[in-house]
C-alpha positions in Angstrom: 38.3 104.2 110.0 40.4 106.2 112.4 41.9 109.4 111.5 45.2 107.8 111.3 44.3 105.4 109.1 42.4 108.1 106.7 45.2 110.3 106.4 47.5 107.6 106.1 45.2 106.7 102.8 45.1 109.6 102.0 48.7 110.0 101.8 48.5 107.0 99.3 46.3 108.4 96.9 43.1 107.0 97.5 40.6 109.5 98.1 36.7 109.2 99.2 34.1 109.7 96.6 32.0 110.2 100.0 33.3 111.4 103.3 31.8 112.9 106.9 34.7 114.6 108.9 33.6 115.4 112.2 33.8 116.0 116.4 34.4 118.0 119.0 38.1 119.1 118.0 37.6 121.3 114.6 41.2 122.2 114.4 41.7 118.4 113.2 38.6 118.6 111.0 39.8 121.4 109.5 43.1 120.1 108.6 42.1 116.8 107.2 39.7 118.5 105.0 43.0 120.5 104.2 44.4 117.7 103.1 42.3 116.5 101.4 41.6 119.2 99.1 44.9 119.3 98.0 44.9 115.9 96.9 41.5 115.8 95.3 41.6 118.8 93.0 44.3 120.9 91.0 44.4 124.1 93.3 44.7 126.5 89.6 41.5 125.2 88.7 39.8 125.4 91.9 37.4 127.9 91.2 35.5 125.3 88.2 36.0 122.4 90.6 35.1 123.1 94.1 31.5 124.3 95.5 31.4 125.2 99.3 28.1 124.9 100.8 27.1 125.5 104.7 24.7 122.5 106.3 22.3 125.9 108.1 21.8 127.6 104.2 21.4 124.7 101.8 19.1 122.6 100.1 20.0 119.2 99.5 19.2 119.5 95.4 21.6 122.7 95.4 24.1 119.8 96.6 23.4 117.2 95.2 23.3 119.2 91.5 26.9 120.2 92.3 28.0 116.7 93.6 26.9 115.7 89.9 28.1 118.5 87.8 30.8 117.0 85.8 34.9 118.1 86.7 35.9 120.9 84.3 39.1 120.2 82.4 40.0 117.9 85.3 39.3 114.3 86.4 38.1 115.3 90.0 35.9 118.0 91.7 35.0 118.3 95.0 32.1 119.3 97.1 32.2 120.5 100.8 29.3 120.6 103.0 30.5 122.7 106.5 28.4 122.6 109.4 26.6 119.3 108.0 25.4 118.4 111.2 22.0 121.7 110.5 21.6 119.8 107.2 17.7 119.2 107.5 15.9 116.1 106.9 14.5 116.9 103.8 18.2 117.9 102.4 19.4 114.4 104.1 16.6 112.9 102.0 17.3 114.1 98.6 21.3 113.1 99.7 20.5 109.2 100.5 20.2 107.8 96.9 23.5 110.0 95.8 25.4 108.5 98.7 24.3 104.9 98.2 25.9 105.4 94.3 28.1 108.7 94.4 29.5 109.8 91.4 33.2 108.5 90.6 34.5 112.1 89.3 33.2 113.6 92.5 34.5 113.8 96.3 31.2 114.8 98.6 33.1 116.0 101.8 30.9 117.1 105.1 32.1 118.2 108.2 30.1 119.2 111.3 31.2 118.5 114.9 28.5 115.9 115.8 26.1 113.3 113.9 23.5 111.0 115.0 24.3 107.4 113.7 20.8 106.1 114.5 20.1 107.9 111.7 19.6 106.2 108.4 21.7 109.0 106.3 24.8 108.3 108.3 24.2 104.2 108.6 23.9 104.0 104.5 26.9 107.0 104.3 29.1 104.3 106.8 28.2 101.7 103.9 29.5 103.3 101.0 32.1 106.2 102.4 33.9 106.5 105.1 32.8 108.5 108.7 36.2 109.8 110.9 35.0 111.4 114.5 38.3 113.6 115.3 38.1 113.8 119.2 38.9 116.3 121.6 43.0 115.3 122.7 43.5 114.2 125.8 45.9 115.9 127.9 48.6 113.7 127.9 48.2 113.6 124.3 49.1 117.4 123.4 53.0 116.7 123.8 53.5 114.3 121.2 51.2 116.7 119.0 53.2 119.6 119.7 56.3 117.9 118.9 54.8 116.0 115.2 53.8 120.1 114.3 57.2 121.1 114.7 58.4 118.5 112.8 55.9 119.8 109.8 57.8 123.0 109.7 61.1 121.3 110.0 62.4 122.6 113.9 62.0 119.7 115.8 61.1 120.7 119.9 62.5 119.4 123.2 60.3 117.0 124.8 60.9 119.4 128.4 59.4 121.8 125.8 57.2 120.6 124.4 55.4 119.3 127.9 55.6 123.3 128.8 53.7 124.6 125.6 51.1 122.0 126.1 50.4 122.6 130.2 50.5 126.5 129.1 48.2 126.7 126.2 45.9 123.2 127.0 44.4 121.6 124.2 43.7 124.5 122.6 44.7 123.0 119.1 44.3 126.3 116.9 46.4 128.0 119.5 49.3 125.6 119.9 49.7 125.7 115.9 49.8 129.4 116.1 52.5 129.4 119.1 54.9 126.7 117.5 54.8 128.7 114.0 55.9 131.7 116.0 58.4 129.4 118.1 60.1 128.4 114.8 60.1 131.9 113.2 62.0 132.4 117.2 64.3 129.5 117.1 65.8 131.3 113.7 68.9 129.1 112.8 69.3 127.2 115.6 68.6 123.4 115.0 65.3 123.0 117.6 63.5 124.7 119.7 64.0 124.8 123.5 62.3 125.0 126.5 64.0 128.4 127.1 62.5 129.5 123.6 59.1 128.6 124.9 59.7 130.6 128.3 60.7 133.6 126.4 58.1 133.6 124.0 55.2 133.0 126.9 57.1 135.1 129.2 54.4 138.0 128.8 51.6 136.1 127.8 48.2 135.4 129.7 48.9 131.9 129.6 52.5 131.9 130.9 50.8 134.4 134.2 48.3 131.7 134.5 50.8 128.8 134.6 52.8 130.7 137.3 49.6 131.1 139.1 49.1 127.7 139.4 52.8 127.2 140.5 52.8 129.8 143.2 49.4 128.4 144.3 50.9 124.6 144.3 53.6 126.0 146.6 51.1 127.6 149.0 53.2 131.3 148.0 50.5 133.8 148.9 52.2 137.1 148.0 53.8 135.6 144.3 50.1 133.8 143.9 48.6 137.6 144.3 50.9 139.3 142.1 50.2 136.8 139.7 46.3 136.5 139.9 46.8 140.9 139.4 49.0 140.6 137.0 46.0 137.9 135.1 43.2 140.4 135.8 45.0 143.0 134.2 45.7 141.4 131.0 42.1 141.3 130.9 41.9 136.9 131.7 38.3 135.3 132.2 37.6 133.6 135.7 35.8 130.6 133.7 39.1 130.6 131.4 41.9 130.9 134.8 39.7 128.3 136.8 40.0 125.6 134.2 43.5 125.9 134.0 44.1 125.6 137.8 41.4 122.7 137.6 43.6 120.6 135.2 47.1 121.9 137.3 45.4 120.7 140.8 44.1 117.6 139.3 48.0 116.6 138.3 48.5 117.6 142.1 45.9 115.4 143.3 46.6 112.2 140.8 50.6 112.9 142.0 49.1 112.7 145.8 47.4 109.6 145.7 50.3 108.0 144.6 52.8 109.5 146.8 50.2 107.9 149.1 50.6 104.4 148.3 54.6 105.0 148.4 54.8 104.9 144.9 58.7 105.7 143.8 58.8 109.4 142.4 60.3 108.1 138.9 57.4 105.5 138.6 55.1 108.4 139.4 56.5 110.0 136.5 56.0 106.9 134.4 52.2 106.3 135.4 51.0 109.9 134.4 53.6 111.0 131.7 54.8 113.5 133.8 58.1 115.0 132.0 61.4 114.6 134.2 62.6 118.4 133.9 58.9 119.1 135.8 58.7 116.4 137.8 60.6 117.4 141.1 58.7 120.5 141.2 55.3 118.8 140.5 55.7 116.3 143.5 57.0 119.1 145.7 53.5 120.6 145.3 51.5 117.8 145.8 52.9 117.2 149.1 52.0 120.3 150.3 48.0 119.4 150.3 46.3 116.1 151.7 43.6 114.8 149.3 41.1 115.8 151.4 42.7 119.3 151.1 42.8 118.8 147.1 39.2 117.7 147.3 38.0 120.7 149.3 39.8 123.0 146.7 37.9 121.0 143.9 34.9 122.2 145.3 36.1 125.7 145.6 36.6 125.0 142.1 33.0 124.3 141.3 31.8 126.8 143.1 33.3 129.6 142.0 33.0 128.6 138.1 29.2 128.6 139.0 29.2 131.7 140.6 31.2 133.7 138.2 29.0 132.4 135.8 25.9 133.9 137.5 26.7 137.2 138.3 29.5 136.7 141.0 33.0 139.4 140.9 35.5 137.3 139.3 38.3 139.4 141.3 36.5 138.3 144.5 36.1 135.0 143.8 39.4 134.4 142.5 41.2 136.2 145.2 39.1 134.3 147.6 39.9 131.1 145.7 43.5 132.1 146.1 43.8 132.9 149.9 41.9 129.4 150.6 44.3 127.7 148.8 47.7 129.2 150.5 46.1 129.2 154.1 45.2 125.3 154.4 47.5 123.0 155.7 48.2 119.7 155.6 47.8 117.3 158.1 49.5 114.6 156.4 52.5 112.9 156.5 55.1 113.9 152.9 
C-alpha cells in the first residue's frame, strides 16, 4: 500500500489493527502517525488509551502486554512503537504470534526509518497489516507539496511561489511546513500567498543568501557572488549545508545545458524538467554561460571541497575558492 492509498483509507475510517510506518523522510512518518491517532482513539481519553514505547528501550512483552490490555471506556486503544527499526530480535520474537492474530480493540503502530524485509517479522507483519515506506521527495516533487500544505491551512500559494520556497528551503520537509505556516500568518487577509510574500519573508534568511549565491554564481557575477558567500558566513551557514545547495542549483544548470545542446526549444525545456515559467528565462540565461565540460569540472570542485571541509579543510577558503573558479571559467561554446 502506498501512502496515498493509506491515508486515503484512512480518511474512510478503516484503520490498521497492525501497521509499520517508515523511511527516510520522517516528517511524513510523523504526520501519518498524526493522523492516525486522531482517528483511532478519543484524544480526552488518551492518557487510558495510548502507550508510547521507543524500539532502543523496550522489551517486546512490555509491548505486547499493552497491545493486549483492553481499551478503557472506549472501543479502540492504540500502541506506538518509535524508532522500531532498534527493536531487538528477541522483542521481534515475542511480537510475531501477536502480529499474525492482533487484537481487534487494538491499533499496534511502529515507525522507524528503515526495515529489513528478509526478515520474517516484517514478511508475516506484510501478511496481516499493512507496511508504508514514506520516501525522501524528489525535487520536482516539493512544489506540488508546498502548494497541497497551504491548501491545509486554507491560503492557497502561486505556483511561481511555490517553485521559490521549494528551490530555497530544498526538501527539508519540517522546514517548508514551518515557512508556509508563517507565510499564511504573512499573507493576513489577502486571498493567497505570492511569490513576493515568499521574497519578503526569505529576504533575510540563510536560505534566501544561499539562493542568491547560486544566482550570482550562475551569472558568473564575482563581486555580488562575494558579498553573498560573506554575507552566508556571517549568518553562521555550514560549507557541507551551502555546497548542497549549489550542487542541486548547478545540476538544473547542467540538465538546462544538455538540452540547449540538442536545440531543444526553451519552452519544451521548461516542460521536460518542470522548470516554472516566471524562472525559466533566468535559469537558461545561466546555463549558457558554462559548457558541460565547464559544469562537469565545477561538479568536481564540488566533491572536492565537500570532502575537504569535512576533513579539516577552512570552509571560508574553500568556498571562496569554489567561488572565484566558478566566475573565472569561460565558455568555449556556442549559446
Amino acid at each position: 500500500m502506498t501512502p496515498l492509498e493509506f491515508e486515503t483509507s484512512l480518511k474512510k475510517g478503516h484503520l490498521p489493527t497492525v501497521c509499520y510506518l517508515y523511511g527516510e523522510e520522517p516528517f511524513l512518518v510523523e504526520r501519518a502517525v498524526r493522523m492516525l491517532l486522531e482517528r483511532a482513539i478519543d484524544h480526552s481519553l488518551k492518557d487510558f488509551n495510548l502507550n508510547v514505547f521507543f524500539g532502543n528501550e523496550s522489551k517486546g512483552v512490555d509491548i505486547l502486554d499493552a497491545a493486549q490490555t483492553l481499551p478503557m471506556f472506549a472501543d479502540r486503544r492504540a500502541v506506538l512503537v518509535k524508532r522500531a527499526e532498534l527493536l531487538k530480535a528477541d522483542a521481534l520474537e515475542v511480537l510475531l504470534p501477536y502480529i499474525k492474530n492482533p487484537a481487534a480493540g487494538t491499533c499496534l503502530i511502529l515507525t522507524g526509518s528503515k526495515i529489513d524485509q528478509r526478515k520474517k517479522f516484517f514478511l508475516e507483519l506484510k501478511k496481516h497489516g499493512e507496511l508504508i515506506e514514506y520516501k525522501r521527495l524528489y525535487d520536482n516533487k516539493l512544489a506540488g507539496f508546498i502548494q497541497g500544505e497551504a491548501s491545509v491551512h486554507g491560503k492557497p500559494i502561486d505556483s511561481a511561489a511555490a517553485e521559490l520556497l521549494s528551490h530555497l528551503i530544498g526538501n527539508n520537509l519540517q522546514e517548508l511546513s514551518s515557512q508556509i505556516e508563517k507565510l499564511v500568518v504573512y499573507a493576513g487577509t489577502k486571498p493567497r500567498i505570492t511569490i513576493d510574500d515568499v521574497r519578503t519573508m526569505s529576504s533575510s534568511s540563510k536560505a534566501f543568501s544561499a539562493f542568491e549565491l547560486a544566482k550570482y554564481l550562475g551569472l558568473r557575477d564575482l563581486p555580488n557572488s562575494i558579498k553573498s558567500l560573506d554575507a552566508l558566513f556571517l549568518n553562521g551557514e555550514e560549507a557541507p549545508m551551502l555546497i548542497g545547495a549549489l550542487t542541486r542549483h548547478f545540476r538544473q544548470l547542467w540538465r538546462v545545458r544538455e538540452l540547449m545542446d540538442k536545440k531543444m526549444p526553451q519552452a519544451d525545456i521548461g516542460k521536460e524538467l518542470n522548470i516554472h515559467s516566471f524562472f525559466l528565462g533566468e535559469t537558461v540565461q545561466q546555463a549558457r554561460n558554462f559548457s558541460r565540460s565547464e559544469l562537469r569540472n565545477i561538479f568536481n570542485e564540488f566533491y572536492r571541497c565537500d570532502i575537504e571541509s569535512k576533513s579539516g579543510g577552512q570552509p571560508y577558503t574553500l568556498l571562496h575558492g569554489l567561488t572565484m573558479t566558478i566566475c573565472g571559467m569561460r565558455s568555449h561554446s556556442p549559446a
